[in-house]
Phi, psi and omega in degrees: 000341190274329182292323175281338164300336121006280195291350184276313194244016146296314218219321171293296173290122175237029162178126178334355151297332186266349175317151162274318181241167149297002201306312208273338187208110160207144188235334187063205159281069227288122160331173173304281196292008182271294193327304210310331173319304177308298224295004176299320200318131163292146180317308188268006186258330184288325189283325164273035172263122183242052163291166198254012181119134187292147168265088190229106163303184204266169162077019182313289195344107174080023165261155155289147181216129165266145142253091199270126168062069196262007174037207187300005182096341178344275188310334164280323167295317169301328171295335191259035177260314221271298211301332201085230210239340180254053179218164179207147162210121228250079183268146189222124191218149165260340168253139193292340189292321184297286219274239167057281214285299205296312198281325175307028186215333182349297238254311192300273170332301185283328164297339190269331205257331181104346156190139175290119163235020182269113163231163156246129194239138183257108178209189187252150162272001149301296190254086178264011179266356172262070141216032199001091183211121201273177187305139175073013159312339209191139165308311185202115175253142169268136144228162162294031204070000158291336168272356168305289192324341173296131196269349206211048178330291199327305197292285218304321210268322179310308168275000241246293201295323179274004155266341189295130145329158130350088194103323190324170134216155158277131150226128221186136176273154165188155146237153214229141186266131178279030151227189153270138193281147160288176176268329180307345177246010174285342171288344165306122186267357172275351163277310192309309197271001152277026191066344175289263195328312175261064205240136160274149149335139210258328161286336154316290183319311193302296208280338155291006190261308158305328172286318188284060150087350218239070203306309203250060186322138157262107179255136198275325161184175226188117179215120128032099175249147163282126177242134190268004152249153190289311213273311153316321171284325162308291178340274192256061167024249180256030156299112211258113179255147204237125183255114205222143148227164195249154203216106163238113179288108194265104207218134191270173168054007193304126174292144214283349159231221169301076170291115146322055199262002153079054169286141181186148164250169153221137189266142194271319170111017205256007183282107175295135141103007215232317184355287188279327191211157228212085183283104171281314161214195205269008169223001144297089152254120194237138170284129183281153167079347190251130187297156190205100171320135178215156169271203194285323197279323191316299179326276178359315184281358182218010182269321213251012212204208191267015189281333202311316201281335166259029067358110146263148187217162197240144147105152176243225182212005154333344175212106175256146176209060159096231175242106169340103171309135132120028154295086168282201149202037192290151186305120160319295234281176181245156176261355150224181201304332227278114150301144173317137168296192182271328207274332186275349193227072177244336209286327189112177192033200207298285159280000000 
Protein backbone atom coordinates (compact mmCIF):
# COMPACT_ATOMS: atom_id res chain seq x y z
CA UNK A 1 0.00 0.00 0.00
CA UNK A 2 3.10 2.85 0.60
CA UNK A 3 3.98 1.90 -2.92
CA UNK A 4 1.00 2.47 -4.33
CA UNK A 5 0.71 5.92 -2.50
CA UNK A 6 3.85 6.76 -3.73
CA UNK A 7 2.58 6.25 -7.48
CA UNK A 8 -0.88 7.91 -6.84
CA UNK A 9 0.41 10.97 -5.55
CA UNK A 10 4.04 10.56 -7.40
CA UNK A 11 2.94 10.04 -10.57
CA UNK A 12 -1.42 9.73 -11.03
CA UNK A 13 -2.29 12.79 -9.81
CA UNK A 14 -0.70 15.92 -11.37
CA UNK A 15 -2.73 18.72 -9.69
CA UNK A 16 -5.81 18.65 -7.00
CA UNK A 17 -8.28 18.62 -9.96
CA UNK A 18 -7.53 14.92 -10.47
CA UNK A 19 -8.69 13.97 -6.60
CA UNK A 20 -12.10 12.34 -6.71
CA UNK A 21 -13.32 13.45 -3.30
CA UNK A 22 -13.20 16.64 -1.32
CA UNK A 23 -11.46 14.69 1.74
CA UNK A 24 -7.98 15.97 0.75
CA UNK A 25 -8.27 20.09 -0.24
CA UNK A 26 -10.63 22.41 1.27
CA UNK A 27 -8.85 25.60 2.38
CA UNK A 28 -12.25 27.15 3.79
CA UNK A 29 -12.08 31.00 4.34
CA UNK A 30 -8.48 31.20 4.80
CA UNK A 31 -7.60 34.84 7.13
CA UNK A 32 -5.64 37.65 5.23
CA UNK A 33 -2.12 37.24 6.66
CA UNK A 34 -2.74 33.60 5.57
CA UNK A 35 -3.61 34.35 1.53
CA UNK A 36 -0.94 37.29 1.49
CA UNK A 37 1.67 34.29 2.79
CA UNK A 38 0.22 31.99 -0.26
CA UNK A 39 0.45 34.46 -2.41
CA UNK A 40 4.43 34.34 -2.06
CA UNK A 41 4.48 30.85 -3.69
CA UNK A 42 5.96 29.39 -6.36
CA UNK A 43 2.86 28.46 -9.05
CA UNK A 44 4.19 24.63 -9.02
CA UNK A 45 4.80 24.01 -5.67
CA UNK A 46 0.67 25.58 -5.25
CA UNK A 47 -0.54 23.25 -7.87
CA UNK A 48 0.83 20.11 -6.80
CA UNK A 49 -0.80 20.20 -3.29
CA UNK A 50 -3.32 17.95 -1.91
CA UNK A 51 -3.92 19.16 1.67
CA UNK A 52 -6.84 19.06 3.76
CA UNK A 53 -6.81 22.82 4.67
CA UNK A 54 -3.51 24.43 5.82
CA UNK A 55 -2.64 23.94 9.48
CA UNK A 56 -1.09 26.78 11.18
CA UNK A 57 -1.75 27.24 15.13
CA UNK A 58 -1.69 30.42 16.66
CA UNK A 59 1.45 32.13 18.17
CA UNK A 60 4.34 31.02 15.39
CA UNK A 61 6.97 33.63 15.44
CA UNK A 62 10.59 31.77 16.37
CA UNK A 63 9.38 28.32 16.39
CA UNK A 64 10.86 25.18 15.14
CA UNK A 65 7.79 23.24 12.83
CA UNK A 66 8.36 19.47 11.67
CA UNK A 67 5.71 18.96 8.52
CA UNK A 68 5.15 15.20 8.37
CA UNK A 69 4.11 14.49 4.50
CA UNK A 70 4.98 17.98 3.40
CA UNK A 71 4.87 17.45 -0.40
CA UNK A 72 5.49 19.44 -2.73
CA UNK A 73 5.82 21.90 -0.22
CA UNK A 74 3.30 24.48 0.07
CA UNK A 75 2.69 24.43 3.68
CA UNK A 76 6.18 24.65 4.70
CA UNK A 77 7.13 27.72 2.67
CA UNK A 78 3.95 29.16 4.12
CA UNK A 79 5.05 28.39 7.86
CA UNK A 80 8.41 29.75 7.29
CA UNK A 81 6.76 33.26 6.28
CA UNK A 82 4.49 32.87 9.75
CA UNK A 83 7.25 31.66 11.85
CA UNK A 84 9.69 34.39 10.36
CA UNK A 85 13.58 34.82 9.81
CA UNK A 86 14.48 33.25 13.81
CA UNK A 87 11.96 30.17 13.12
CA UNK A 88 13.15 26.93 11.02
CA UNK A 89 11.21 24.78 9.31
CA UNK A 90 11.46 20.93 8.43
CA UNK A 91 9.45 18.81 5.79
CA UNK A 92 9.22 15.34 5.20
CA UNK A 93 8.08 13.32 2.43
CA UNK A 94 8.29 9.78 1.10
CA UNK A 95 7.60 10.75 -2.69
CA UNK A 96 10.58 11.80 -4.74
CA UNK A 97 8.20 13.51 -7.55
CA UNK A 98 6.97 15.75 -4.38
CA UNK A 99 10.18 16.30 -2.70
CA UNK A 100 11.64 17.08 -5.91
CA UNK A 101 9.02 19.94 -6.63
CA UNK A 102 9.62 21.12 -3.06
CA UNK A 103 13.61 21.13 -2.95
CA UNK A 104 13.55 22.75 -6.60
CA UNK A 105 12.21 25.70 -5.19
CA UNK A 106 14.50 26.33 -2.29
CA UNK A 107 16.55 29.43 -3.83
CA UNK A 108 13.26 31.08 -5.61
CA UNK A 109 11.46 31.29 -1.42
CA UNK A 110 14.37 32.44 0.14
CA UNK A 111 14.90 35.39 -2.35
CA UNK A 112 11.15 35.87 -2.21
CA UNK A 113 11.15 35.83 1.82
CA UNK A 114 14.40 37.68 2.47
CA UNK A 115 16.27 34.64 4.37
CA UNK A 116 16.37 30.84 3.84
CA UNK A 117 14.76 28.97 7.00
CA UNK A 118 13.33 25.59 4.83
CA UNK A 119 15.06 22.19 4.20
CA UNK A 120 13.53 19.30 3.12
CA UNK A 121 14.31 15.57 3.94
CA UNK A 122 13.03 12.63 1.65
CA UNK A 123 12.04 9.73 4.18
CA UNK A 124 8.73 7.58 5.64
CA UNK A 125 7.05 9.50 8.55
CA UNK A 126 6.92 5.83 10.22
CA UNK A 127 11.01 6.35 10.74
CA UNK A 128 11.95 9.72 11.64
CA UNK A 129 14.37 8.23 13.79
CA UNK A 130 16.62 7.07 10.46
CA UNK A 131 16.60 10.89 9.46
CA UNK A 132 18.66 11.86 12.40
CA UNK A 133 16.40 14.47 13.95
CA UNK A 134 17.11 14.10 17.92
CA UNK A 135 14.52 13.75 20.78
CA UNK A 136 12.87 17.16 21.76
CA UNK A 137 13.31 19.02 18.63
CA UNK A 138 10.66 20.92 17.74
CA UNK A 139 8.13 23.31 18.97
CA UNK A 140 5.20 22.03 16.79
CA UNK A 141 4.93 19.31 14.26
CA UNK A 142 2.36 19.84 11.44
CA UNK A 143 0.35 17.40 9.18
CA UNK A 144 -1.61 17.89 6.34
CA UNK A 145 -4.22 14.79 5.36
CA UNK A 146 -1.45 12.52 5.60
CA UNK A 147 -1.33 10.21 8.63
CA UNK A 148 -4.34 8.39 7.06
CA UNK A 149 -2.20 7.62 4.55
CA UNK A 150 0.29 5.74 6.94
CA UNK A 151 0.34 1.84 7.15
CA UNK A 152 1.75 2.58 10.93
CA UNK A 153 0.02 5.21 12.76
CA UNK A 154 1.24 4.11 15.95
CA UNK A 155 5.00 4.78 14.71
CA UNK A 156 3.96 8.30 13.51
CA UNK A 157 2.24 9.36 16.57
CA UNK A 158 4.99 7.63 18.48
CA UNK A 159 8.17 9.79 16.79
CA UNK A 160 5.46 12.46 16.82
CA UNK A 161 5.97 12.35 20.79
CA UNK A 162 9.88 12.04 20.93
CA UNK A 163 10.40 15.19 18.94
CA UNK A 164 8.37 17.55 20.25
CA UNK A 165 9.37 19.77 23.26
CA UNK A 166 8.11 19.75 26.59
CA UNK A 167 5.00 22.12 25.98
CA UNK A 168 5.07 21.16 22.47
CA UNK A 169 2.00 19.90 20.11
CA UNK A 170 1.03 18.03 17.08
CA UNK A 171 -1.36 19.78 15.00
CA UNK A 172 -2.70 18.18 12.07
CA UNK A 173 -5.83 18.03 9.74
CA UNK A 174 -6.84 14.27 8.82
CA UNK A 175 -9.71 12.08 8.14
CA UNK A 176 -11.55 10.08 10.24
CA UNK A 177 -14.55 7.39 9.87
CA UNK A 178 -17.48 7.06 12.39
CA UNK A 179 -16.61 3.57 12.22
CA UNK A 180 -14.24 1.13 11.72
CA UNK A 181 -12.90 0.47 7.47
CA UNK A 182 -13.71 -3.00 6.74
CA UNK A 183 -10.67 -4.93 5.58
CA UNK A 184 -12.15 -5.54 1.92
CA UNK A 185 -11.69 -1.77 1.68
CA UNK A 186 -8.61 -1.30 3.36
CA UNK A 187 -6.77 -2.93 0.35
CA UNK A 188 -8.21 -0.69 -2.21
CA UNK A 189 -5.84 1.47 -3.17
CA UNK A 190 -7.72 3.97 -4.87
CA UNK A 191 -9.83 4.84 -1.45
CA UNK A 192 -6.87 4.54 0.26
CA UNK A 193 -4.98 7.15 -1.70
CA UNK A 194 -8.26 9.11 -1.46
CA UNK A 195 -7.73 9.67 2.16
CA UNK A 196 -10.46 7.18 2.92
CA UNK A 197 -9.80 3.77 3.45
CA UNK A 198 -7.09 4.41 5.57
CA UNK A 199 -8.94 7.07 7.89
CA UNK A 200 -9.40 5.55 11.51
CA UNK A 201 -12.43 5.17 13.24
CA UNK A 202 -12.30 8.55 15.39
CA UNK A 203 -12.49 6.61 18.87
CA UNK A 204 -9.48 4.38 17.88
CA UNK A 205 -7.63 7.62 17.30
CA UNK A 206 -8.40 8.79 20.37
CA UNK A 207 -7.39 5.98 22.37
CA UNK A 208 -4.10 5.69 20.23
CA UNK A 209 -3.32 8.95 20.74
CA UNK A 210 -3.18 8.32 24.65
CA UNK A 211 -0.94 5.17 24.18
CA UNK A 212 1.56 7.53 22.26
CA UNK A 213 1.81 9.98 25.03
CA UNK A 214 -0.59 12.58 23.61
CA UNK A 215 -2.98 11.94 27.09
CA UNK A 216 -6.09 14.63 26.41
CA UNK A 217 -6.53 14.73 22.25
CA UNK A 218 -8.27 18.32 21.41
CA UNK A 219 -10.46 18.60 18.45
CA UNK A 220 -10.03 22.08 17.14
CA UNK A 221 -12.77 22.18 14.13
CA UNK A 222 -14.33 19.30 12.29
CA UNK A 223 -16.94 18.81 8.39
CA UNK A 224 -18.75 16.43 7.09
CA UNK A 225 -17.11 15.29 3.55
CA UNK A 226 -18.71 14.80 0.67
CA UNK A 227 -18.20 12.57 -1.36
CA UNK A 228 -18.91 13.28 -5.35
CA UNK A 229 -18.25 10.53 -7.18
CA UNK A 230 -20.70 7.73 -7.58
CA UNK A 231 -18.57 4.86 -7.97
CA UNK A 232 -16.58 5.68 -4.91
CA UNK A 233 -19.56 6.47 -2.87
CA UNK A 234 -21.29 2.92 -3.63
CA UNK A 235 -17.91 1.40 -2.28
CA UNK A 236 -18.13 2.79 1.05
CA UNK A 237 -21.82 2.95 1.43
CA UNK A 238 -23.02 4.17 4.65
CA UNK A 239 -19.81 5.14 6.31
CA UNK A 240 -19.82 8.33 7.60
CA UNK A 241 -16.11 10.43 6.76
CA UNK A 242 -14.78 13.49 8.63
CA UNK A 243 -12.44 15.98 7.91
CA UNK A 244 -10.90 16.96 11.26
CA UNK A 245 -8.16 18.49 12.75
CA UNK A 246 -6.76 17.79 16.14
CA UNK A 247 -3.82 19.86 18.66
CA UNK A 248 -2.22 16.69 21.03
CA UNK A 249 -0.01 18.34 23.77
CA UNK A 250 2.91 16.88 24.76
CA UNK A 251 2.39 17.55 28.40
CA UNK A 252 3.03 14.57 30.90
CA UNK A 253 0.77 13.01 33.24
CA UNK A 254 -2.66 15.01 32.11
CA UNK A 255 -5.30 13.75 33.35
CA UNK A 256 -8.15 11.09 31.40
CA UNK A 257 -10.97 13.23 31.66
CA UNK A 258 -12.32 16.78 32.57
CA UNK A 259 -11.12 17.32 36.11
CA UNK A 260 -12.81 20.42 38.21
CA UNK A 261 -10.34 22.12 40.59
CA UNK A 262 -12.37 25.07 40.16
CA UNK A 263 -9.67 26.90 37.84
CA UNK A 264 -9.98 29.85 35.23
CA UNK A 265 -8.09 31.98 32.78
CA UNK A 266 -8.25 35.31 31.31
CA UNK A 267 -6.79 36.01 27.61
CA UNK A 268 -5.06 39.51 27.52
CA UNK A 269 -5.86 39.54 23.67
CA UNK A 270 -2.15 39.81 23.05
CA UNK A 271 -1.97 37.04 20.18
CA UNK A 272 -1.36 38.50 16.62
CA UNK A 273 -3.95 37.79 14.42
CA UNK A 274 -6.11 36.27 17.51
CA UNK A 275 -6.67 39.53 19.22
CA UNK A 276 -10.73 39.55 20.40
CA UNK A 277 -10.66 35.69 20.78
CA UNK A 278 -8.18 32.98 21.60
CA UNK A 279 -9.55 29.03 19.96
CA UNK A 280 -8.05 26.49 21.93
CA UNK A 281 -10.21 23.85 20.43
CA UNK A 282 -13.30 23.56 19.16
CA UNK A 283 -15.06 23.99 22.73
CA UNK A 284 -12.55 26.49 24.21
CA UNK A 285 -13.10 29.80 22.69
CA UNK A 286 -11.91 32.16 25.15
CA UNK A 287 -12.92 35.99 24.72
CA UNK A 288 -10.47 38.34 25.61
CA UNK A 289 -10.29 40.38 29.22
CA UNK A 290 -13.30 37.63 30.12
CA UNK A 291 -12.83 35.17 33.17
CA UNK A 292 -13.27 31.69 31.69
CA UNK A 293 -13.88 28.29 33.95
CA UNK A 294 -11.42 25.44 32.74
CA UNK A 295 -10.46 22.23 34.04
CA UNK A 296 -7.16 21.01 34.94
CA UNK A 297 -5.83 19.79 32.00
CA UNK A 298 -7.17 22.77 29.77
CA UNK A 299 -5.53 25.23 32.51
CA UNK A 300 -2.15 23.05 31.85
CA UNK A 301 -2.54 23.74 28.40
CA UNK A 302 -2.22 26.82 28.48
CA UNK A 303 0.01 27.33 31.49
CA UNK A 304 2.40 24.84 30.58
CA UNK A 305 3.07 25.71 26.83
CA UNK A 306 4.06 28.86 24.71
CA UNK A 307 0.74 30.12 25.41
CA UNK A 308 1.31 30.68 28.85
CA UNK A 309 2.74 34.70 28.79
CA UNK A 310 -1.04 35.69 27.17
CA UNK A 311 -2.65 34.67 30.04
CA UNK A 312 -3.82 35.01 33.73
CA UNK A 313 -4.67 32.24 35.60
CA UNK A 314 -6.23 31.83 38.60
CA UNK A 315 -6.81 28.72 41.07
CA UNK A 316 -4.52 25.56 41.68
CA UNK A 317 -5.53 22.33 42.05
CA UNK A 318 -5.90 21.82 45.86
CA UNK A 319 -9.73 21.31 45.77
CA UNK A 320 -11.41 19.18 43.25
CA UNK A 321 -14.78 19.36 42.95
CA UNK A 322 -15.45 16.85 40.43
CA UNK A 323 -15.98 16.45 36.62
CA UNK A 324 -17.17 18.71 34.16
CA UNK A 325 -20.54 18.01 32.95
CA UNK A 326 -21.57 16.97 29.23
CA UNK A 327 -17.38 15.33 29.20
CA UNK A 328 -19.21 12.83 26.98
CA UNK A 329 -18.30 10.27 24.50
CA UNK A 330 -20.90 10.67 21.75
CA UNK A 331 -19.58 11.05 18.16
CA UNK A 332 -17.36 14.86 18.26
CA UNK A 333 -17.97 15.90 15.02
CA UNK A 334 -20.66 18.20 13.90
CA UNK A 335 -23.20 16.85 10.99
CA UNK A 336 -23.30 19.24 8.91
CA UNK A 337 -20.75 21.96 7.28
CA UNK A 338 -22.40 25.00 9.30
CA UNK A 339 -19.76 25.76 12.36
CA UNK A 340 -20.80 26.68 15.73
CA UNK A 341 -20.38 30.72 16.05
CA UNK A 342 -17.73 31.92 18.73
CA UNK A 343 -20.57 33.29 20.71
CA UNK A 344 -22.31 29.72 21.41
CA UNK A 345 -18.26 28.40 23.22
CA UNK A 346 -17.76 31.41 25.29
CA UNK A 347 -19.33 30.27 28.59
CA UNK A 348 -16.23 28.34 29.90
CA UNK A 349 -15.98 24.91 31.04
CA UNK A 350 -15.61 21.42 29.29
CA UNK A 351 -17.61 20.47 26.41
Amino acid sequence: MKKSVQEYYGKTLQSSQDLMTDACCTDGDLPHHIKQALSHINDEVLARYYGCGLVAPQQLEGMRILDLGSGSGRDCYTLAQLVGSKGYVVGVDMTKEQHAIATRHLDFHAEKFGYANVEFRLGHIEELDKLGLPDHTFDIIISNCVINLSTNKEAVLREAHRLLKPGGELYFSDVYADRRIPQHLLSDPILYGECLSGALYWNDFHNLAKRCGFADPRLVEDRPLAINNQSIQTRVGSIGFYSATYRLFRINDLEPACEDYGQAVCYKGTIEHSEALFALDKHHIIEKDRIFPVCGNTYRMLNETRFAEHFEFFGNEETHYGIFSGCGTDLPYSQTSNTQSASDNTGGGCC
